[in-house]
ZANUTOR-327132 format. One record per residue (C-alpha): residue number from 1; x, y, z. Coordinates in steps of 0.1 Angstrom, whole numbers. Example, Ala and Ser with C-alpha at 12.3 -4.5 7.8 and 13.67 -1.06 7.14 Angstrom:
<site num="1" X="123" Y="-45" Z="78"/>
<site num="2" X="137" Y="-11" Z="71"/>
***
This chain:
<site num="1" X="-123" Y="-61" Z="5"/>
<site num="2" X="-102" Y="-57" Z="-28"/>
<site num="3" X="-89" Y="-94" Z="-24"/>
<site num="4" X="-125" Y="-105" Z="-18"/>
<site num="5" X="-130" Y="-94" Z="-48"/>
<site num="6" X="-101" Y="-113" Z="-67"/>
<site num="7" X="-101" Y="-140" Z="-48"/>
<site num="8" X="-142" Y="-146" Z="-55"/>
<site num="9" X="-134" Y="-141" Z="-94"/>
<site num="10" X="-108" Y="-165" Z="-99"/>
<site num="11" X="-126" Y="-190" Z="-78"/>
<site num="12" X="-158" Y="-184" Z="-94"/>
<site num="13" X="-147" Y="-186" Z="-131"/>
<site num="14" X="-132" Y="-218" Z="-128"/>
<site num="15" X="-163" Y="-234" Z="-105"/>
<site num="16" X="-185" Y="-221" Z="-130"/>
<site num="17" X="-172" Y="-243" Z="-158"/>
<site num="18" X="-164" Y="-272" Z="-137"/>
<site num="19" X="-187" Y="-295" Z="-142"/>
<site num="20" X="-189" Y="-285" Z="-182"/>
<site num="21" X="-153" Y="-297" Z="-181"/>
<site num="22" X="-154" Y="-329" Z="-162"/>
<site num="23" X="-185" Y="-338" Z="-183"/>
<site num="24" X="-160" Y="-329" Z="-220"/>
<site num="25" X="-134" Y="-349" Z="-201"/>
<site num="26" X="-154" Y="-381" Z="-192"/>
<site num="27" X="-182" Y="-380" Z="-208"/>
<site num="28" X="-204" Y="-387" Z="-180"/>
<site num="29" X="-226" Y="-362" Z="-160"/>
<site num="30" X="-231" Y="-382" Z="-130"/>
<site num="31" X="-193" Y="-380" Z="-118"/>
<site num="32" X="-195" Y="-342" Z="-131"/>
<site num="33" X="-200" Y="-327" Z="-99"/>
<site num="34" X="-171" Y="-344" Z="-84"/>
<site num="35" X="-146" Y="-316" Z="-91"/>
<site num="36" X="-166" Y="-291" Z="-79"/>
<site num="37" X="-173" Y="-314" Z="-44"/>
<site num="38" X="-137" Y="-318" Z="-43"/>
<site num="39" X="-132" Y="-278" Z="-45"/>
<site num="40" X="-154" Y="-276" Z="-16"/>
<site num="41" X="-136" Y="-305" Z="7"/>
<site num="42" X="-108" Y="-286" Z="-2"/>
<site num="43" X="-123" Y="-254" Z="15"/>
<site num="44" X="-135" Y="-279" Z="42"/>
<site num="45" X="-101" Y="-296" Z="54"/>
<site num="46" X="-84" Y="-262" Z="50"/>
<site num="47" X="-105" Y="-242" Z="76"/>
<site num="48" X="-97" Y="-254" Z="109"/>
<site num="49" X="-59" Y="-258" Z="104"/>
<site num="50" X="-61" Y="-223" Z="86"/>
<site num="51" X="-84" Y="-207" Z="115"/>
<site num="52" X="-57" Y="-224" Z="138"/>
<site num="53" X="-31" Y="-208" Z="122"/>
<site num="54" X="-50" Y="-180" Z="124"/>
<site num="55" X="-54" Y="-172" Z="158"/>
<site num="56" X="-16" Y="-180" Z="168"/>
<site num="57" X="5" Y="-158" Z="140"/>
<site num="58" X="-29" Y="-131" Z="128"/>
<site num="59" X="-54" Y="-129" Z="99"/>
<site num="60" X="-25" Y="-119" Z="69"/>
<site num="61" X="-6" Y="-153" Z="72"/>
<site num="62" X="-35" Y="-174" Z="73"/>
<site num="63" X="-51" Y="-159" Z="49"/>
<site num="64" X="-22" Y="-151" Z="26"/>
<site num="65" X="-16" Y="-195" Z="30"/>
<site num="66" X="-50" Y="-202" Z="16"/>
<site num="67" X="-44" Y="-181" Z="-19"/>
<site num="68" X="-10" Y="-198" Z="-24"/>
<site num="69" X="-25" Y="-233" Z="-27"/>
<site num="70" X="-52" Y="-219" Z="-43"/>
<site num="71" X="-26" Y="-205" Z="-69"/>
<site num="72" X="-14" Y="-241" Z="-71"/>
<site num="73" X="-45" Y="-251" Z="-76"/>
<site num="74" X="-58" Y="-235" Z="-103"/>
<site num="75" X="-23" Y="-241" Z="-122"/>
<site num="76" X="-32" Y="-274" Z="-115"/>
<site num="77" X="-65" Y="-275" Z="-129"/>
<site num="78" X="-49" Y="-261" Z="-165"/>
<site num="79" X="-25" Y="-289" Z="-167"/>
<site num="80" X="-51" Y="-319" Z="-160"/>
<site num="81" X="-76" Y="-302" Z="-185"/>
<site num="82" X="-46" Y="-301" Z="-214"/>
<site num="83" X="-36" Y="-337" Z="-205"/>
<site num="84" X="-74" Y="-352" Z="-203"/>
<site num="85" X="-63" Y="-366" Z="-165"/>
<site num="86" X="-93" Y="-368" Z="-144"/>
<site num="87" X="-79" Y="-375" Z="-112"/>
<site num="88" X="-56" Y="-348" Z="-112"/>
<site num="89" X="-83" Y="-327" Z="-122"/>
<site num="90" X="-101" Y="-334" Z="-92"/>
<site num="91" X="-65" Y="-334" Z="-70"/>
<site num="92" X="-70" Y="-296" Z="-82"/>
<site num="93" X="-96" Y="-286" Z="-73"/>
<site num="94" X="-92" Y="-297" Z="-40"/>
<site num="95" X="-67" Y="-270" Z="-35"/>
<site num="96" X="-79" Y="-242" Z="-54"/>
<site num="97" X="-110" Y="-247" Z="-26"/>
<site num="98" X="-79" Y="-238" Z="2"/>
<site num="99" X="-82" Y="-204" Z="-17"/>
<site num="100" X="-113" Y="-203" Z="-14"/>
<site num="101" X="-107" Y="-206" Z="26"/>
<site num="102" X="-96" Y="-177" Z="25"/>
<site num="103" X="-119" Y="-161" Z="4"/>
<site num="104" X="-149" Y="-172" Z="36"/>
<site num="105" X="-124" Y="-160" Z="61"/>
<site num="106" X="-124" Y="-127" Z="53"/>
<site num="107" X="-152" Y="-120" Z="63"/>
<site num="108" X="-142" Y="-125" Z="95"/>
<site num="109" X="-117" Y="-100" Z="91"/>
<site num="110" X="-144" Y="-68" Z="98"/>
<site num="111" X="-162" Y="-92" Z="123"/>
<site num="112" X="-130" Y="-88" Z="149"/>
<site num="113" X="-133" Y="-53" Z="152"/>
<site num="114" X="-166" Y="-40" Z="140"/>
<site num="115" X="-190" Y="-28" Z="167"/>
<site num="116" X="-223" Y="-51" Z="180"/>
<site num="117" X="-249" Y="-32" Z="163"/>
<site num="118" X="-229" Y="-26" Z="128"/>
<site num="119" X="-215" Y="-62" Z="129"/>
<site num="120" X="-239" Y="-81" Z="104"/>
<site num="121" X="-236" Y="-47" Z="75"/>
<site num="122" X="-194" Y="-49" Z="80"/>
<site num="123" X="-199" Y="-79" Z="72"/>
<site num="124" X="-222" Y="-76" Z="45"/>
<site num="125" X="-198" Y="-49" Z="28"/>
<site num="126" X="-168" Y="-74" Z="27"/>
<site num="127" X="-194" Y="-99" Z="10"/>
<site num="128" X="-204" Y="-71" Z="-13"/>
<site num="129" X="-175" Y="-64" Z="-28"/>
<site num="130" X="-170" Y="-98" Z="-37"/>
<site num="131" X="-198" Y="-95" Z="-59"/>
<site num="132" X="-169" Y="-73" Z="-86"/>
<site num="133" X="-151" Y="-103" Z="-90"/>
<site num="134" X="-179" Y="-134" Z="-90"/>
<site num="135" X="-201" Y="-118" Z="-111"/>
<site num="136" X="-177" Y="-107" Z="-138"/>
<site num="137" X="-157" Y="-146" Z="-130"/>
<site num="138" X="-184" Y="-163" Z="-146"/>
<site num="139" X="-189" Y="-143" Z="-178"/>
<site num="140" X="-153" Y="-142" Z="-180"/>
<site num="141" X="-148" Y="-182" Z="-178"/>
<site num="142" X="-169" Y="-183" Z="-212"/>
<site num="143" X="-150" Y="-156" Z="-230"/>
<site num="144" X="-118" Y="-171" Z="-215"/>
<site num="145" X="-128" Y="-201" Z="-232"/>
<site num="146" X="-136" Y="-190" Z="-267"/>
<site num="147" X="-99" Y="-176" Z="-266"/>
<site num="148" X="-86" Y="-206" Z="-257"/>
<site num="149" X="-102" Y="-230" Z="-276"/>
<site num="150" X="-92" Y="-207" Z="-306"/>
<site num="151" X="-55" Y="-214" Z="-292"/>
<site num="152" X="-60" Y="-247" Z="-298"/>
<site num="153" X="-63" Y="-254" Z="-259"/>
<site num="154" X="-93" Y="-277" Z="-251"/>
<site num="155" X="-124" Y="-267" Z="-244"/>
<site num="156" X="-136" Y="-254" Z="-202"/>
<site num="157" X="-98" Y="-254" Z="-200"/>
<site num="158" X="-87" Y="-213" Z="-200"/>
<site num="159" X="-110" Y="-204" Z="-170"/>
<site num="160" X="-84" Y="-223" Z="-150"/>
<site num="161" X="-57" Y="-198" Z="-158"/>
<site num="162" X="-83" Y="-165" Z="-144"/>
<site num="163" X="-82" Y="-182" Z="-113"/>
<site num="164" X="-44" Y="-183" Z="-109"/>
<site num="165" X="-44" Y="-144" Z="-116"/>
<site num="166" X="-76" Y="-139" Z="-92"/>
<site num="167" X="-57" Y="-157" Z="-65"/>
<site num="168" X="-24" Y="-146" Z="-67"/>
<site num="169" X="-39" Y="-111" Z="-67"/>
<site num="170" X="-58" Y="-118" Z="-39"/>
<site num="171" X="-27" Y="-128" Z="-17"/>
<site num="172" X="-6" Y="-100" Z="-30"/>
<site num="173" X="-33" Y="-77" Z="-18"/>
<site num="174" X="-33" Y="-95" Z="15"/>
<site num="175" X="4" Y="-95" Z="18"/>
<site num="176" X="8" Y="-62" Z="14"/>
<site num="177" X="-23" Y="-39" Z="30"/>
<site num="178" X="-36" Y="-60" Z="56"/>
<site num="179" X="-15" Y="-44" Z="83"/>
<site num="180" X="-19" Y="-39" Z="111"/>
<site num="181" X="-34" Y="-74" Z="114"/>
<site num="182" X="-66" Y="-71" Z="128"/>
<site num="183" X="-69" Y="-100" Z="151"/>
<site num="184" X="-35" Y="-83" Z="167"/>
<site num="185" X="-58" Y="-55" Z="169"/>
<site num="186" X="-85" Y="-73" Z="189"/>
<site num="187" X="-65" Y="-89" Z="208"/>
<site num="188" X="-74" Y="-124" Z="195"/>
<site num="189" X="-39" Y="-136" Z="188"/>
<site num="190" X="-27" Y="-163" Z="212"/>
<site num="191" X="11" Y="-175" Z="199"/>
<site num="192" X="6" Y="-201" Z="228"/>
<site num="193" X="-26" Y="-213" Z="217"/>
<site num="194" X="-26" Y="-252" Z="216"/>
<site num="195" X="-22" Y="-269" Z="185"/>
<site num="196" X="-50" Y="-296" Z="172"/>
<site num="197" X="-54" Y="-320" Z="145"/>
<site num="198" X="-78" Y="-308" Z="122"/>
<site num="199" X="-104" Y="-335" Z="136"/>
<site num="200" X="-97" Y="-335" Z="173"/>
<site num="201" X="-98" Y="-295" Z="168"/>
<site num="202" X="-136" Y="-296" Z="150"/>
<site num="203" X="-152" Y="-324" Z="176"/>
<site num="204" X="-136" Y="-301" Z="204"/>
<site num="205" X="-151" Y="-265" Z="190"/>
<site num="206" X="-183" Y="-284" Z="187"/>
<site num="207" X="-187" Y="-296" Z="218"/>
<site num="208" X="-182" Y="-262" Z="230"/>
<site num="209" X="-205" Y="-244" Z="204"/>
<site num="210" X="-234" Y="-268" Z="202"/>
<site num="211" X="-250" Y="-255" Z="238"/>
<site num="212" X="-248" Y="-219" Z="224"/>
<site num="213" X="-285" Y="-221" Z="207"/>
<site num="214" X="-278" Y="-192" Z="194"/>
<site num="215" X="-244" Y="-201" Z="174"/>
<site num="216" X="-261" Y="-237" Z="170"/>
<site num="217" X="-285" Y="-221" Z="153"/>
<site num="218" X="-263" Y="-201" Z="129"/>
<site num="219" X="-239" Y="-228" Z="123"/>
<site num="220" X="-265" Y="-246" Z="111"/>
<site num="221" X="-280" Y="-224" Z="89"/>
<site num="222" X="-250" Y="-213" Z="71"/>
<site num="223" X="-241" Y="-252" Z="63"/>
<site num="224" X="-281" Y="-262" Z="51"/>
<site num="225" X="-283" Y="-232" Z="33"/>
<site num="226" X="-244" Y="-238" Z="13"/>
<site num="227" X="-256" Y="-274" Z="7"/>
<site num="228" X="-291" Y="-265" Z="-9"/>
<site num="229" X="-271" Y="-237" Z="-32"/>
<site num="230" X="-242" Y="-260" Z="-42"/>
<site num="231" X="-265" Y="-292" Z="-50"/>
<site num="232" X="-286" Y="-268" Z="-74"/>
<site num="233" X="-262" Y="-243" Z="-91"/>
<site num="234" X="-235" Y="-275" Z="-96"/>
<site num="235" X="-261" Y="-292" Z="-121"/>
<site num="236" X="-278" Y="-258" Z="-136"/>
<site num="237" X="-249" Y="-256" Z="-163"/>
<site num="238" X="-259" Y="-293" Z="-172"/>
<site num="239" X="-293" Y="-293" Z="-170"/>
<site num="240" X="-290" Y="-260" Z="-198"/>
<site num="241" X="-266" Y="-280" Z="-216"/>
<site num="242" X="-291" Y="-307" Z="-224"/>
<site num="243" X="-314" Y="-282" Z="-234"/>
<site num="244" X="-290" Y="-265" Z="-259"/>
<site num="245" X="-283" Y="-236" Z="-237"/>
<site num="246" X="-244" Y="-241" Z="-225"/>
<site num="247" X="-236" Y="-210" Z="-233"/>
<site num="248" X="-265" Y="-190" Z="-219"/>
<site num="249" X="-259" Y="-210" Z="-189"/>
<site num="250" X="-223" Y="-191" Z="-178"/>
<site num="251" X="-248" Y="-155" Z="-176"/>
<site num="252" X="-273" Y="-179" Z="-156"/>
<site num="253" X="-244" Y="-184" Z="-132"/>
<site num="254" X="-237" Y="-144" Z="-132"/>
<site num="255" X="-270" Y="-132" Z="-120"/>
<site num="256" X="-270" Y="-162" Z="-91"/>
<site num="257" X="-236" Y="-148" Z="-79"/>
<site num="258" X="-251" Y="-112" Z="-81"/>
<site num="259" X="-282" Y="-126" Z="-63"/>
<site num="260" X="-256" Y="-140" Z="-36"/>
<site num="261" X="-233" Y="-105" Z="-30"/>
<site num="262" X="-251" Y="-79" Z="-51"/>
<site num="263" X="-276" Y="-69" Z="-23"/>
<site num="264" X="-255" Y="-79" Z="6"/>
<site num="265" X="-252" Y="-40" Z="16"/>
<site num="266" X="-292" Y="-39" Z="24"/>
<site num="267" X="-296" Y="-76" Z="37"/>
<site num="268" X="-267" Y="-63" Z="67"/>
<site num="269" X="-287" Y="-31" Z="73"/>
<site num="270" X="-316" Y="-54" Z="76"/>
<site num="271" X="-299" Y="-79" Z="98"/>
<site num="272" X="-290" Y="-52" Z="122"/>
<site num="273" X="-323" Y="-36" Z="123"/>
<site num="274" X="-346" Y="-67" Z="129"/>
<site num="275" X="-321" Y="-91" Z="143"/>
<site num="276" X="-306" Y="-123" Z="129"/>
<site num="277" X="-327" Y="-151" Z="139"/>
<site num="278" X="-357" Y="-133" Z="119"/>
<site num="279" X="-333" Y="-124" Z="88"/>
<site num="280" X="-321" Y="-162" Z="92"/>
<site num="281" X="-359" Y="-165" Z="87"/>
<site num="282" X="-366" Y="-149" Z="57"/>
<site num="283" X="-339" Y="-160" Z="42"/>
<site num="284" X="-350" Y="-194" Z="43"/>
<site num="285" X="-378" Y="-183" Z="27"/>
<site num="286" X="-363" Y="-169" Z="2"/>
<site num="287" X="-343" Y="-196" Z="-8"/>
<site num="288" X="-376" Y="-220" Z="-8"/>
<site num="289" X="-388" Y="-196" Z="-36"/>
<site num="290" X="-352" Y="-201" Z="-53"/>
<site num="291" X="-357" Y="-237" Z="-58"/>
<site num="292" X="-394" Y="-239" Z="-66"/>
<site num="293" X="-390" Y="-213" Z="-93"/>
<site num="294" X="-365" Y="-235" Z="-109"/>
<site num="295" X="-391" Y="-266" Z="-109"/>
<site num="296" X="-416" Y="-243" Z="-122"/>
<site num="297" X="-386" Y="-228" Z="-146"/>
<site num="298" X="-394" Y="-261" Z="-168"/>
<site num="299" X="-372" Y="-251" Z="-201"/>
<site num="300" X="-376" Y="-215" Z="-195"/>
<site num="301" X="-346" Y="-199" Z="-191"/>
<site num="302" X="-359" Y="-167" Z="-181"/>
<site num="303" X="-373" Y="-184" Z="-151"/>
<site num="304" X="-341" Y="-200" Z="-145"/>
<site num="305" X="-325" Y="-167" Z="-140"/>
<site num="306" X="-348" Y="-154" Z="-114"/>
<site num="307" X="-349" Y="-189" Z="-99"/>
<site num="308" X="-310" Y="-191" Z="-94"/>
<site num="309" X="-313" Y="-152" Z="-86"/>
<site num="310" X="-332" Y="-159" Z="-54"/>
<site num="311" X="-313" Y="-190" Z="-49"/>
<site num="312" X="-284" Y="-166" Z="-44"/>
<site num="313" X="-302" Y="-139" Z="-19"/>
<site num="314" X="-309" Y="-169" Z="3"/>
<site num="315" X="-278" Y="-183" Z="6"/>
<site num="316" X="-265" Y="-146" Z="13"/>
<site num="317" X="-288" Y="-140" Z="39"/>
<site num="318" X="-277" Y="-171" Z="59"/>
<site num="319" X="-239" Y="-163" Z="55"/>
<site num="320" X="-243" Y="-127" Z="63"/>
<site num="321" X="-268" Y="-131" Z="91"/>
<site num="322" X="-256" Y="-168" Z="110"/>
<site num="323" X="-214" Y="-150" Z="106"/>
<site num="324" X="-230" Y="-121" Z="123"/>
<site num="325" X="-250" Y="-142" Z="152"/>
<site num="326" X="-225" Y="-169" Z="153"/>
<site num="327" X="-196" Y="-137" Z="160"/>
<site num="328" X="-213" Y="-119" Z="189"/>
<site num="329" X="-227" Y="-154" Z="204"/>
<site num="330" X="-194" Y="-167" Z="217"/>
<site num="331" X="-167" Y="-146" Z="238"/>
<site num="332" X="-136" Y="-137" Z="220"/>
<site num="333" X="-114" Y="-171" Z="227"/>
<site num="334" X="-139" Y="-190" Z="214"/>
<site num="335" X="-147" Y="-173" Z="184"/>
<site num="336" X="-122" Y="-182" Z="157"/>
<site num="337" X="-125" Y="-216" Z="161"/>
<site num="338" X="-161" Y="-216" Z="163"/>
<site num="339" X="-159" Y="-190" Z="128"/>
<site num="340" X="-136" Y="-222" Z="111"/>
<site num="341" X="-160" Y="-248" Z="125"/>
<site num="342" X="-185" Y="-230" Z="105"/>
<site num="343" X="-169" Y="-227" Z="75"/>
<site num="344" X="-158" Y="-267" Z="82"/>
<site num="345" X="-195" Y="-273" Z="81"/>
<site num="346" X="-205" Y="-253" Z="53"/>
<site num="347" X="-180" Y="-268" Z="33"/>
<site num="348" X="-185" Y="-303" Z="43"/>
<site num="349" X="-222" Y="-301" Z="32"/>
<site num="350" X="-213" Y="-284" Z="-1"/>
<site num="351" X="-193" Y="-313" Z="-9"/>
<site num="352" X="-217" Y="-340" Z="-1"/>
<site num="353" X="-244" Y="-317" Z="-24"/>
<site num="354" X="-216" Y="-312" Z="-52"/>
<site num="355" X="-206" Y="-345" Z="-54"/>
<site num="356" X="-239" Y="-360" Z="-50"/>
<site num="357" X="-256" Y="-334" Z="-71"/>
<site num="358" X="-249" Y="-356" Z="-106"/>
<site num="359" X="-262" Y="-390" Z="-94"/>
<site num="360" X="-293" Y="-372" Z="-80"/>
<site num="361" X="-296" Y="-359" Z="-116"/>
<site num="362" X="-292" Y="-387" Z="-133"/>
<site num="363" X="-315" Y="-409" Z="-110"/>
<site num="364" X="-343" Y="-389" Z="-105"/>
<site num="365" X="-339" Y="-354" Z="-122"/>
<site num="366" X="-329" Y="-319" Z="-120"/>
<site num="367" X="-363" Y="-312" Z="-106"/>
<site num="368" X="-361" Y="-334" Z="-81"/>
<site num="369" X="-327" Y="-323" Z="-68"/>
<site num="370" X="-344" Y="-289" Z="-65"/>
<site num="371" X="-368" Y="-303" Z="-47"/>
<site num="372" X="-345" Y="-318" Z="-20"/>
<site num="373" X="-332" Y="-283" Z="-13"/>
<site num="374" X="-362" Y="-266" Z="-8"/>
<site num="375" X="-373" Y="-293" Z="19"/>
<site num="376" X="-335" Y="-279" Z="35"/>
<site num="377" X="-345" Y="-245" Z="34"/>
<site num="378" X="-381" Y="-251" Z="51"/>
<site num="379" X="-357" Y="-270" Z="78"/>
<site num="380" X="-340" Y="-239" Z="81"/>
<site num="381" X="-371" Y="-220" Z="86"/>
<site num="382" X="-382" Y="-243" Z="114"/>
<site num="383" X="-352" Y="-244" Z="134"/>
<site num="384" X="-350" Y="-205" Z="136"/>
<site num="385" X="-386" Y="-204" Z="145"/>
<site num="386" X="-384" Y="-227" Z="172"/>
<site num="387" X="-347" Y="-213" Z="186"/>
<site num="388" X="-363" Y="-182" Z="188"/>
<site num="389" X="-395" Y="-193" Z="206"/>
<site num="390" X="-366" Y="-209" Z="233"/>
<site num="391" X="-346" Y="-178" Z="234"/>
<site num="392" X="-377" Y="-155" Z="238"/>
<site num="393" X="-389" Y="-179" Z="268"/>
<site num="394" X="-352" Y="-179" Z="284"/>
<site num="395" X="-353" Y="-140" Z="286"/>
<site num="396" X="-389" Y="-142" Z="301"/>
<site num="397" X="-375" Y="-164" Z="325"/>
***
């Protein structure tokens, strides 16, 4: 839980910033989102072959992996923001999101060993505690940067070093107090297990996951739900910025991460005592009323924080509840695989919403690219309603 909480603020303080320092770097907000897409691609490509590596050596060296090229990465990020080098910058990224691999995964951690009916708050705890680190991250990147840019170093560019510390403190952590490795302890490590390219490995979990309605279902509603977030938190910092409110726009960014950990304690509690598919439902809900506040929000940035604050709670509700359905709908030598396919998903929709996000901006409006994640999170709501009408007639049956 302690490197949750690292690992969440150094990715956080440089994914807060990033599009505020692709847009000082080019001068264009419609490629600005593509750093932060390529941060979540990065997270994408990364979680099968890490989940792989996973299951045949334990969680502590797959995990442990994913901070070390997140280290990289942020050091990489510092270095293309001195030298004005786009491509680099986005290069980057791409690996500080293999940190953030690892930051999803270890959630997964609790999932191997807690029991059925405490799974969804064990794993609400582990995404609780990341709330220390991703609230203070984004805060932090704008103070960071005040320092710097007093240094002389140019401006979005400090937050990158806070996410080499975050990292390489979540790793250390990792390294050193993750023992015994709990996957050893649930018996989930298979040396022998066969080895798949990243590709081949996703098409093959997902022909075995897809008949599960149940993990369908929560696969599905972790990746929607990641894409509608991304797509609108990725342009926020903009769409302030042209309203003279860059600045304000980093504390914006705060309360959405405390809206996406901060009550993750009582949304597990929840999720156990109701069941997932009608958490997965309100959740949906919930995020609907994320992205219409923001519409409504106009220039109003106190409407803006309670917009991105529910945008947050309904993203948290999918992860928490879909890890926690998605864990106890598969037998154990499926489940890793299935847990990275998920995160492949997730992350693969992120990045298509991230990089996307700026031309959607640019062509048609802030508004409307709220607007295109709402309709996601009704698509949500639908697909649990009518899983759940199929599972309820299965047991009648």
């Amino acid at each position: 839980m302690a490197a949750n909480a690292f690992g969440y603020a150094g990715f956080v303080a440089v994914v807060a910033v990033a599009a505020l320092l692709a847009s000082e770097m080019t001068g264009n907000d419609s490629i600005a989102g593509i750093p932060a897409a390529a941060a979540t691609l990065g997270t994408a490509f990364a979680a099968a072959p890490l989940a792989q590596w996973s299951k045949r050596y334990g969680r502590r060296i797959g995990l442990r992996l994913g901070y070390l090229v997140g280290v990289i990465g942020c050091g990489g990020a510092f270095v293309a923001g001195q030298l004005d080098m786009f491509w680099l910058l986005v290069v980057a990224m791409a690996a500080m999101g293999v940190g953030n691999t690892s930051n999803l995964q270890n959630r997964f951690v609790v999932a191997d060993l807690a029991d059925e009916h405490m799974r969804a708050r064990s794993i609400a705890m582990v995404v609780w505690v990341g709330t220390i680190g991703a609230v203070i991250g984004s805060p932090a990147a704008a103070w960071a940067n005040r320092i710097g840019t007093g240094l002389g170093i140019h401006e979005w560019v400090t937050p990158a070093l806070l996410g080499v510390v975050g990292f390489a403190a979540a790793g250390l952590i990792i390294n050193t107090w993750l023992r015994p490795d709990p996957l050893a302890v649930a018996g989930g490590i298979d040396p022998e297990a066969p080895r798949y390219n990243p590709i081949h490995g996703v098409t093959r979990t997902l022909r075995i996951v897809w008949p599960n309605l149940g993990a369908r279902l929560a696969i599905v509603a972790m990746a929607v739900s990641q894409m509608a977030m991304v797509a609108v938190m990725t342009m926020t910092p903009l769409q302030m910025k042209d309203h003279g409110q860059a600045e304000l726009s980093t504390l914006v960014i705060a309360v959405h991460i405390l809206g996406m950990f901060g009550l993750a304690p009582l949304i597990g509690r929840w999720a156990d005592r109701f069941g997932r598919i009608r958490s997965l439902q309100v959740g949906a809900l919930i995020l609907a009323a994320g992205t219409v506040s923001v519409v409504i929000a106009g220039y109003v940035p106190a409407l803006m924080f309670i917009g991105l604050f529910l945008l947050g709670v309904g993203w948290s509700v999918a992860l928490i509840s879909g890890s926690a359905l998605l864990t106890e709908s598969l037998p154990e030598v499926h489940r890793v695989d299935a847990q990275g396919l998920a995160d492949v998903m997730m992350s693969l929709l992120g990045a298509t919403a991230a990089f996307s996000s700026g031309f959607v901006k640019t062509a048609v409006g802030y508004d409307w690219l709220a607007n295109f994640a709402t309709a996601a999170a009704l698509l949500i709501l639908i697909g649990a309603i009518r899983i759940n009408a199929r599972l309820a007639i299965a047991r009648v049956r």
